[in-house]
C-alpha positions in Angstrom: 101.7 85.4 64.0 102.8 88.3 65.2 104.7 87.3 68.6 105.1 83.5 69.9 106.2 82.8 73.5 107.9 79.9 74.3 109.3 78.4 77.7 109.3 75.8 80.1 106.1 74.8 81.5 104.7 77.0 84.2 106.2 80.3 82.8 103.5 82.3 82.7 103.1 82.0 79.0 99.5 81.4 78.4 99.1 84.3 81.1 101.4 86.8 79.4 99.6 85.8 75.9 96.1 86.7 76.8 97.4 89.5 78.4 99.3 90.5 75.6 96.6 89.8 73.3 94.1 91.6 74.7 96.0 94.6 75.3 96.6 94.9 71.6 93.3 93.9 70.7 94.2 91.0 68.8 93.2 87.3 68.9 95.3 85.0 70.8 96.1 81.4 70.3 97.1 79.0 73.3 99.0 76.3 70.5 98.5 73.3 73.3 94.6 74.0 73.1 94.1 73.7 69.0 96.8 71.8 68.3 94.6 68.4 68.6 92.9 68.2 65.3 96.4 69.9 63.8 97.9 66.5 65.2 95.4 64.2 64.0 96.0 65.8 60.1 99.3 64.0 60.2 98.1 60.3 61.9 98.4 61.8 65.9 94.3 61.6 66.5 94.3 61.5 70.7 93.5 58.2 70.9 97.0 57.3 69.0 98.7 59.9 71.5 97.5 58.0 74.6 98.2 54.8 73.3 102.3 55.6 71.9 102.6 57.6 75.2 101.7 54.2 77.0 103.2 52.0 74.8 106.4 54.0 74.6 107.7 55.8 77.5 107.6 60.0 77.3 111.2 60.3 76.2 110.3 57.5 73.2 107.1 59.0 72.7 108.0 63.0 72.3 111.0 61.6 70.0 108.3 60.0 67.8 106.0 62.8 68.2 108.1 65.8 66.7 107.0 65.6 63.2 103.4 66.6 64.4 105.1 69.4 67.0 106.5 70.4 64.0 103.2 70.2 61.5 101.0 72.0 64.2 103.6 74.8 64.5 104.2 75.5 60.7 99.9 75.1 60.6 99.6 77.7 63.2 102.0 80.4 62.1 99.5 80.0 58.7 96.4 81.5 60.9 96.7 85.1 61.9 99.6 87.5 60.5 98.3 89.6 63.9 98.0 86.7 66.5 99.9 86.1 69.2 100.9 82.8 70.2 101.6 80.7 73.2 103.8 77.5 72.2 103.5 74.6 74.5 107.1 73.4 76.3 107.1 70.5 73.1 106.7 73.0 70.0 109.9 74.5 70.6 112.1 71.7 71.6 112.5 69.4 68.6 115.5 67.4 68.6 116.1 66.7 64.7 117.5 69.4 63.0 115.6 69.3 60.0 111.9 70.0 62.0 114.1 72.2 63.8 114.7 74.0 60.4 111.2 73.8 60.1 110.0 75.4 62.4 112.5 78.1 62.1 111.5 78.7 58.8 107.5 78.7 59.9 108.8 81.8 62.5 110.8 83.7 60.4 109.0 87.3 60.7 107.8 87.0 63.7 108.9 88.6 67.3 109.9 85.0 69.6 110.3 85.5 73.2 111.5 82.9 75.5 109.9 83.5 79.1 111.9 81.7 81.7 112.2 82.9 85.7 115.7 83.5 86.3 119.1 83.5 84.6 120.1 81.0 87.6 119.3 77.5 86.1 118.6 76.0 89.3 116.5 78.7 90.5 114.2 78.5 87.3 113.7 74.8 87.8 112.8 75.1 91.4 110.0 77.9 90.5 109.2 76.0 87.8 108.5 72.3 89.6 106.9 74.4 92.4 104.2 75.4 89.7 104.0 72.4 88.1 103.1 70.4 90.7 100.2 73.0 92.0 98.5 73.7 88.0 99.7 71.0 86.0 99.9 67.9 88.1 103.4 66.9 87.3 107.0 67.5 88.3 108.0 66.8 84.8 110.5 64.0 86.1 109.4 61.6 83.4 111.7 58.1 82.5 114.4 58.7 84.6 114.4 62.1 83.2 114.0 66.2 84.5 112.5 67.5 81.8 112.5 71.0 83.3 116.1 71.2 83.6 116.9 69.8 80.2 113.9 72.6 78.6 116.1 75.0 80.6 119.5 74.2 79.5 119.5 72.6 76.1 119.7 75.3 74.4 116.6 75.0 72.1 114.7 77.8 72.9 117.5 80.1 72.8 117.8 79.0 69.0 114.4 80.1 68.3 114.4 83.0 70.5 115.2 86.5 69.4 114.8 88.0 73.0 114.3 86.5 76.8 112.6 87.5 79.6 113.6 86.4 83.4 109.9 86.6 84.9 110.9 85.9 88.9 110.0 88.9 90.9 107.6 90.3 88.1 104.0 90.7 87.9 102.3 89.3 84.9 101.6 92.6 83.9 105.1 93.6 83.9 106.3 90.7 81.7 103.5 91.5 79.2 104.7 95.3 79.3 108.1 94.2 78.5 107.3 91.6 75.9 104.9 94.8 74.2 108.4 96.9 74.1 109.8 94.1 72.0 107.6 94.3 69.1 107.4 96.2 66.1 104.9 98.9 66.4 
């Protein structure tokens, strides 16, 4: 891989990606749309997904879940040295530190960029749960839980991250300008 973007859902990273991608005329790789069969190589087949997700809750489920977050990251990072890469929300927020290490480890080399809206915590939530709710269907309020503002202040992004760029006020093609200046040419 040659850059991954990570964020929040709703911040423009699949966008930026393809952008990105096709402006340096290499392939790009939305990690959310593979990642299926890369879940089911380590016992998560979707059928097992809908039925823990059920079964357990979100906040349950995505704690059981991490070892194949983890797996389809460190699979992933194996497929293109020139790719770039859009993580979904999940891949970069592992809670145990060890897949944490391993997925560090799976992005060392590679240019991570953490797209969020604004500096302002409360302002990137709001933009985000406004987006959410018109493309994804969701507010992210899930078990008594805001999952937007914990993927916005926990602090596990910025641990993967070696660079971040505030997005509100900016044209997709400006973000994807700026992410470009932060790779290696």
């Amino acid at each position: 891989m040659r850059c991954v973007l990570i964020g929040p859902p709703g911040t423009g990273k699949s966008t930026v990606g393809a952008m990105l991608a096709a402006s340096l005329e290499v392939p790009w790789v939305d990690l959310d749309e593979i990642s299926g069969p890369l879940y089911a190589e380590v016992g998560w087949p979707p059928e097992v997904i809908a039925e823990q997700r059920r079964r357990l809750g979100w906040t349950a489920f995505h704690a059981a879940f991490e070892p194949a977050l983890a797996h389809a990251v460190k699979r992933c990072a194996a497929l293109s040295s020139q790719a770039i890469v859009s993580f979904g929300a999940g891949h970069s927020h592992l809670t145990d530190p060890s897949l944490r290490a391993h997925v560090a480890r799976a992005l060392e080399g590679v240019t991570v960029v953490l797209l969020r809206p604004s500096p302002d915590v409360g302002r990137s939530v709001r933009l985000l749960r406004e987006r959410c709710r018109q493309s994804k269907w969701t507010d992210w309020h899930l078990d008594g839980v805001d999952w937007l503002h914990r993927w916005c202040t926990d602090g596990l992004d910025e641990q993967l991250a070696d660079a971040t760029i505030y997005t509100d006020g900016k044209s997709p093609q400006e973000t994807t300008d700026e992410v470009s200046r932060l790779l290696p040419r």
